[in-house]
Structures are given as structure tokens and as C-alpha cells.
C-alpha positions, 0 to 999 in steps of 0.5 A: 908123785907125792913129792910132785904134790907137796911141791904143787902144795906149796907153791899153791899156798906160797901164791896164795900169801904172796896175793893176800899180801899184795891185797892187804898191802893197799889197805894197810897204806890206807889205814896209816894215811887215814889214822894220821889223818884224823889226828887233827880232828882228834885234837879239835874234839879234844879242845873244842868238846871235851876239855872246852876249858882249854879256852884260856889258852887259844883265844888269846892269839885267836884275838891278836891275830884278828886284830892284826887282820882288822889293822892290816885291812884298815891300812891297806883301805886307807892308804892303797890310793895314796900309794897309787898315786905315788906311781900314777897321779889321778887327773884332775881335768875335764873332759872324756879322756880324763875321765876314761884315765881316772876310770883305769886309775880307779881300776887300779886302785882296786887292784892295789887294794886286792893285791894288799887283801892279800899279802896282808892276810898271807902274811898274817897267816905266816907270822900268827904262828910266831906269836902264838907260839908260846900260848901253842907251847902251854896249850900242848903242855896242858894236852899232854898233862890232860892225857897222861895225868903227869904234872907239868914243871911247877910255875916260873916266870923266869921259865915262861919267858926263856920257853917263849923266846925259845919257842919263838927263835925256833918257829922263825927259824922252821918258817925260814927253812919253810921259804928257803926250799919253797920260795926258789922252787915256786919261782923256778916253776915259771921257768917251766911253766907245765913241768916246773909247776906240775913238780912244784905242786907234787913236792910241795903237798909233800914237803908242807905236809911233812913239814907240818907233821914235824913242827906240830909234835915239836913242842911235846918232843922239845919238852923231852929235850929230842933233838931234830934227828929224833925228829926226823926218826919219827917221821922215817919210822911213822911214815903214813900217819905222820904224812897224813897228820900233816896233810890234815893240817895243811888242808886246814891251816891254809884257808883263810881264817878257819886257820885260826880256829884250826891252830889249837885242834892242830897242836892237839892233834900233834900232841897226842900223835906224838905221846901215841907214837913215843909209847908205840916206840917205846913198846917195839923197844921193849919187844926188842929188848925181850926178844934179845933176851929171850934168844941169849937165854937157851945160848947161855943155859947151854953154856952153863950145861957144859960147865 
């Protein structure tokens, strides 16, 4: 009978965590999803608020990158008409129906115009991240040099020019890897209009955000010589918040414009993710260290008892 009571005991306490379990499950998710999440903003707080000096760093690309909008804009306004005529010449006679072909021409051309808005501004987007690589590079030097405290490597020309094409190899680099998946698989997508897209959709948010999380803890981890293996570690071993950082930065990078004001709170954002993450890996490291050491301890005071 008593025996009947502990078991009964026991398997009452045994369903109890199991449930607490279950229910705490959910919420930890929940939590790792949403601390990555707020890395972005961490890191638009930090440039933006707390260390507004940072300016030298970010507005540069900002003003390239505005004036390569202004260019693309004014080329696509000034030449979409010429390049509708090279397929469709305007007519030029009198009466109705050359007036409704040069009504549809016209219509045409603003579609022209439209189409080149947006290609053009796509592809800034794109390529705004190679030129402002480097100035991202020095940004999230200065990050990491505000947080910790720890100098940077003294001032080199030679050394800024060998980091800038170097950084600049490897972003070409990561957007080529970025086409090579997304490219065939939004094109497949038509194959299958509703499964094909559905598909492309779900593994899309999933690889651009995981994407994103790599590229934007890259520089921290390239100054510390980390290859793309540890890269990769990380985001295995720090699933959640690393998905959520950069599902953060893929809600904001891909609007128009507000991408550009967004970039520095981005590397911000990676860089302190990164340095959190090294010295949580760091700390398990070292547990691990000491509970090893802690368990060979009593094996090798027993062996000294024996001698």
C-alpha cells in the first residue's frame, strides 16, 4: 500500500514537470526569438542616441548611396522614352488612331519609367551594401571599441585599403551566394504557381533571415580571424536569437530607403549580438572546463589514497 503511494507520488510529480515542461517550452522560444529580435533596435539606439558621434561613420555611404538614387532616377526620367522608341516609334500623323497609338505609347512609357524606378532602386539596394562595406567594417570596430573598452589596431593606410577590398571581396561574395539559392527558387516558383510560391515564400523568410544574421556579426567575427564554420556554429548553437536578428534586419533592410538609415543600427546591432554571444560561449566554455575538472578531481584523490 505504501509502496502503491510512492509510486502514485511519483508519477504525479513526474506529470507535473513534464507539464511545466511543455508550458515553459513555448515561452523560452518565445523569448530567444524576441531578444534576437531587439538587437536591431539595440543597435539603432546605440548609433543613433547614445554615441550620435558615430555620424562620421554612417553618413558617408548614406550620401552615396542617395546620390546613386538621384542618378539612377534622373537616367531612367530622361532616357525611358528613348528606349521605347528603340521597340515602338511614336507616330506622328494626324488623326484618331494616331492619337489612340500615341495614347498607348505614352502608356507605355510610363510603365518603362516605373519598371526602371524599380529595378534601379532594387539594385541600389543591393549594391549600397558593397560600397559601404568598408565604412560598415570601421563602424562596428568603433562598436565593439565603445562596449568593451579595448583599442582597436593603431591606423594604417596600408591596413584600411587591404580591410576595404577585403571586406568588399567577401560582401560580392555572400550577395552572389544570396542570388545563387534565391534567384532559381523564385524562378522555379512560376512552375508551381501556389505550392512553388507558398514554398518560396516559408524558405525565403527563412534563408534571408539567416542570411542576414550571418553577414551582420561577420565583421566582429572576421576581425578575430573566425572562419565560416564558426560562423555557422553560431548560428547552430544560438538558433533563436540569431533568427530573430535577422528577421529584424530583413523587416527593415528591404523597404526602400528607410534601408539606409537602418544599415548602421544593423551592424550595431550584429556587433553586440556577436560580442554577447562570444562571451556566453566563452562562459559555457568555461563551465565545461570546470565541471570536467571538478569530476577528475575525487578519481584522482582516490588514486592518490590507494598509493
Amino acid at each position: 500500500m505504501v509502496l502503491s503511494v510512492g509510486v502514485g507520488e511519483s508519477a504525479k510529480s513526474a506529470a507535473k514537470s513534464a507539464a511545466g515542461a511543455a508550458i515553459a517550452m513555448p515561452k523560452q522560444l518565445a523569448v530567444g526569438f524576441w531578444r534576437g529580435l531587439a538587437y536591431p533596435f539595440r543597435g539603432a539606439k546605440f548609433v543613433y542616441l547614445q554615441h550620435p558621434g558615430l555620424v562620421r561613420f554612417w553618413i558617408f555611404p548614406i550620401l552615396i548611396t542617395l546620390l546613386v538614387i538621384a542618378l539612377v532616377f534622373a537616367g531612367v526620367w530622361h532616357y525611358h522614352g528613348a528606349v521605347v522608341d528603340l521597340v515602338w516609334t511614336e507616330p506622328t500623323g494626324e488623326g484618331f488612331w494616331n492619337s489612340v497609338i500615341r495614347f498607348f505609347h505614352g502608356f507605355v512609357e510610363v510603365l518603362v519609367a516605373i519598371l526602371g524606378f524599380v529595378v534601379g532602386l532594387v539594385a541600389v539596394t543591393f549594391l549600397s551594401a558593397i560600397f559601404a562595406a568598408p565604412f560598415n567594417d570601421a563602424l562596428s570596430e568603433e562598436v565593439e571599441r565603445l562596449r568593451t573598452g579595448r583599442e582597436g589596431p593603431p591606423f594604417s593606410l596600408v591596413a584600411v585599403a587591404r580591410d576595404s577590398v577585403r571586406t568588399v571581396v567577401i560582401e560580392v561574395a555572400k550577395l552572389g551566394i544570396w542570388a545563387a539559392v534565391m534567384l532559381p527558387l523564385f524562378i522555379a516558383s512560376f512552375v508551381a504557381p501556389v505550392v512553388g510560391q507558398i514554398i518560396y515564400s516559408v524558405f525565403g523568410f527563412f534563408f534571408t533571415a539567416a542570411y542576414f544574421s550571418i553577414d551582420y556579426v561577420d565583421w566582429p567575427a572576421a576581425r578575430r580571424n573566425r572562419g565560416v564554420a564558426y560562423r555557422f556554429s553560431l548560428f547552430r548553437d544560438h538558433f533563436l536569437p540569431m533568427l530573430g536578428f535577422g528577421t529584424g534586419v530583413w523587416l527593415f533592410l528591404f523597404v526602400p530607403l528607410l534601408n539606409l538609415l537602418f544599415m548602421p543600427a544593423a551592424v550595431a546591432g550584429g556587433t553586440l549580438l556577436f560580442l554577447d554571444l562570444e562571451g556566453q560561449t566563452a562562459d559555457q566554455q568555461t563551465d565545461q572546463e570546470t565541471d570536467q575538472e571538478d569530476r577528475s578531481a575525487p578519481s584522482k584523490e582516490g588514486q592518490g589514497g590507494e598509493s
